[in-house]
C-alpha positions in Angstrom: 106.5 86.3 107.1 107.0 89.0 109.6 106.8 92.8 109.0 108.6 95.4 111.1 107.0 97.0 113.7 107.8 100.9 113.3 106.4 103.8 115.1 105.4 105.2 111.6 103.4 102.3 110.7 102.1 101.8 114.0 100.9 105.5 114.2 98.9 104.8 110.5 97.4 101.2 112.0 95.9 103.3 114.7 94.2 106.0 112.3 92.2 103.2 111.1 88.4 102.7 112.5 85.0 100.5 112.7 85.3 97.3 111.0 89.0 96.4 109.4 90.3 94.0 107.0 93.8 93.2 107.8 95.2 91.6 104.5 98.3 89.5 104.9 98.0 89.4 108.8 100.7 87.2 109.3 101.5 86.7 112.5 99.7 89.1 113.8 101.9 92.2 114.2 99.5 94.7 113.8 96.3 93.3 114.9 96.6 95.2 118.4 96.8 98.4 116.7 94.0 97.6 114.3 91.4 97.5 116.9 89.0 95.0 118.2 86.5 94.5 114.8 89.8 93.2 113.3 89.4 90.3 110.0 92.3 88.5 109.6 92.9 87.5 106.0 96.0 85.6 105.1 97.0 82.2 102.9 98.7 80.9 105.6 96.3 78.7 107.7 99.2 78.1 110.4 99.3 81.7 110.9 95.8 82.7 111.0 94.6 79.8 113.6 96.7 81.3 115.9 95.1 85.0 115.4 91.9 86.3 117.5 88.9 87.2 115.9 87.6 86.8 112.7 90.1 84.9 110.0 89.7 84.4 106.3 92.1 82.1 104.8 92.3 83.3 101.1 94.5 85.4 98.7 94.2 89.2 98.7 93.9 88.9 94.4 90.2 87.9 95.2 88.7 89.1 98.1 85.8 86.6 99.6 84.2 89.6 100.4 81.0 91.9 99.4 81.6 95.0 98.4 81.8 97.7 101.1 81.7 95.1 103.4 84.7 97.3 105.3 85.0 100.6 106.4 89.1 100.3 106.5 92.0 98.1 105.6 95.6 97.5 106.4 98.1 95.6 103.9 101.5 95.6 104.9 104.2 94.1 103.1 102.4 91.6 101.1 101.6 93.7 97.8 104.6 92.5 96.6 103.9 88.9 97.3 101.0 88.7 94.8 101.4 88.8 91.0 98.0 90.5 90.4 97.9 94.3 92.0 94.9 93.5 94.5 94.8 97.7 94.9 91.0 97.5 93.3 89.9 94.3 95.3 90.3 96.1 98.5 88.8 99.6 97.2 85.8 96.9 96.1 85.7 95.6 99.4 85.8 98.7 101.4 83.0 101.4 101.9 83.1 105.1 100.9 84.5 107.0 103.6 86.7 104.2 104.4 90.6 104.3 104.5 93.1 102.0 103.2 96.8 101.3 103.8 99.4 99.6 101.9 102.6 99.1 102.5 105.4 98.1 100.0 108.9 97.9 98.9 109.9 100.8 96.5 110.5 99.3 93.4 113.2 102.2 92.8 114.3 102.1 96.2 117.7 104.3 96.0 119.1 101.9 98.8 118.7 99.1 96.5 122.3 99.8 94.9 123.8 100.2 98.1 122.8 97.2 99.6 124.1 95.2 96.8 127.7 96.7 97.0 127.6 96.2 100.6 126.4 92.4 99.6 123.0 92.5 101.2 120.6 91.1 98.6 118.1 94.1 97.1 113.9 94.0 97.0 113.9 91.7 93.8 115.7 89.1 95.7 113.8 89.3 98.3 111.9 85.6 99.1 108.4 85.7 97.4 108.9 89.2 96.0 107.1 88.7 93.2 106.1 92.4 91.7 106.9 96.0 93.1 105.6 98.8 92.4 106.7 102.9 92.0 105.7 105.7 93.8 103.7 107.0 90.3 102.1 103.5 90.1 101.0 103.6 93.3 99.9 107.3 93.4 97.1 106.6 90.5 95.5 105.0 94.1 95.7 107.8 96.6 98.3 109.7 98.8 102.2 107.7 98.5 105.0 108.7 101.5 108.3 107.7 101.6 110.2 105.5 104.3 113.4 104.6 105.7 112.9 103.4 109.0 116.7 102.6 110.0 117.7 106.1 108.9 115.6 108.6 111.0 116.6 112.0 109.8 116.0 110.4 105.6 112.9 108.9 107.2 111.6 112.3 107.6 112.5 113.6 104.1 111.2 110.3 102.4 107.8 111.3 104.0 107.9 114.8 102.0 110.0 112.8 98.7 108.5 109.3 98.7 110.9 108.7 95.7 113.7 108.7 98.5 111.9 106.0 100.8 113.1 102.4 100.7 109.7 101.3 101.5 106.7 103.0 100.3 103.2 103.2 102.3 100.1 104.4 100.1 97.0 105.8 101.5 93.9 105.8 99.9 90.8 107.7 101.3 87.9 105.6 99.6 85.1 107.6 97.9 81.8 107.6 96.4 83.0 109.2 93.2 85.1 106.3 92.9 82.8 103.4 93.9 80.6 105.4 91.2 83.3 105.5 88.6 84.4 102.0 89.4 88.2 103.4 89.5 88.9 100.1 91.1 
């Protein structure tokens, strides 16, 4: 599976710091953004014994992994791939203080329509797509912007109205109050 590479996604790869959990790593897309304490996790064993560093071949909808064993993690475009939402898994997994990114297709995605007229196949029929999710699902987590990378000028406005975005990234700042809660 390969995820594309936009300056938006790059630019939230690199906000991430100390020890990271990539989830889904694919073929590596992201991993020289990630930094070098990067953990490759990923079903695919082809893909992963071609990555550097540490690699973990399981599924993201149980983590091998203590908790807080992570101060960050990256996830993009695999939440859809699992039928269990693995949002709380990762929270488990990573520390207070830590940061977390998702990123997903919009389940509501207003291009969805379009793309169907024009004869381009929308998320559901995507290969593997197995559950999506809405920006209010995905908010109960943390912080949800918009995007449309092939459209700059709506790319801007999804980040202010996620609702517009055809692809939605999540952010969740992990915190004590929620490790304490056990919000995951």
């Amino acid at each position: 599976m390969h995820a594309k590479l936009t300056k938006y996604r790059i630019r939230c790869a690199k906000e991430l710091f100390g020890r990271i959990l990539d989830i889904g790593a694919g073929e590596g897309g992201y991993t020289t953004y990630l930094g070098p304490n990067v953990v490759s996790l990923d079903v695919d064993f082809e893909n992963l014994n071609r990555l550097p560093g540490g690699r973990v071949l399981a599924s993201a909808a149980s983590l091998p992994f203590h908790d807080n064993a992570f101060d960050c993690a990256w996830s993009c475009a695999v939440l859809e791939h699992v039928e269990t939402n693995y949002i709380p898994e990762v929270i488990r997994v990573t520390r207070p203080g830590g940061i977390i990114y998702i990123l997903t297709p919009n389940r509501h995605s207003p291009y969805d329509p379009l793309k169907r007229l024009l004869g381009y196949g929308d998320w559901w029929s995507n290969e593997g797509h197995v559950r999506l999710y809405s920006v209010s699902e995905l908010k109960t987590f943390g912080t949800v912007w918009g995007e449309v990378w092939w459209a700059p000028g709506l790319d801007q406005v999804a980040r202010i109205i996620p609702a517009l975005g055809h692809t939605l990234m999540l952010r969740i700042n992990v915190t004590d109050d929620m490790k304490s809660l056990h919000v995951y």
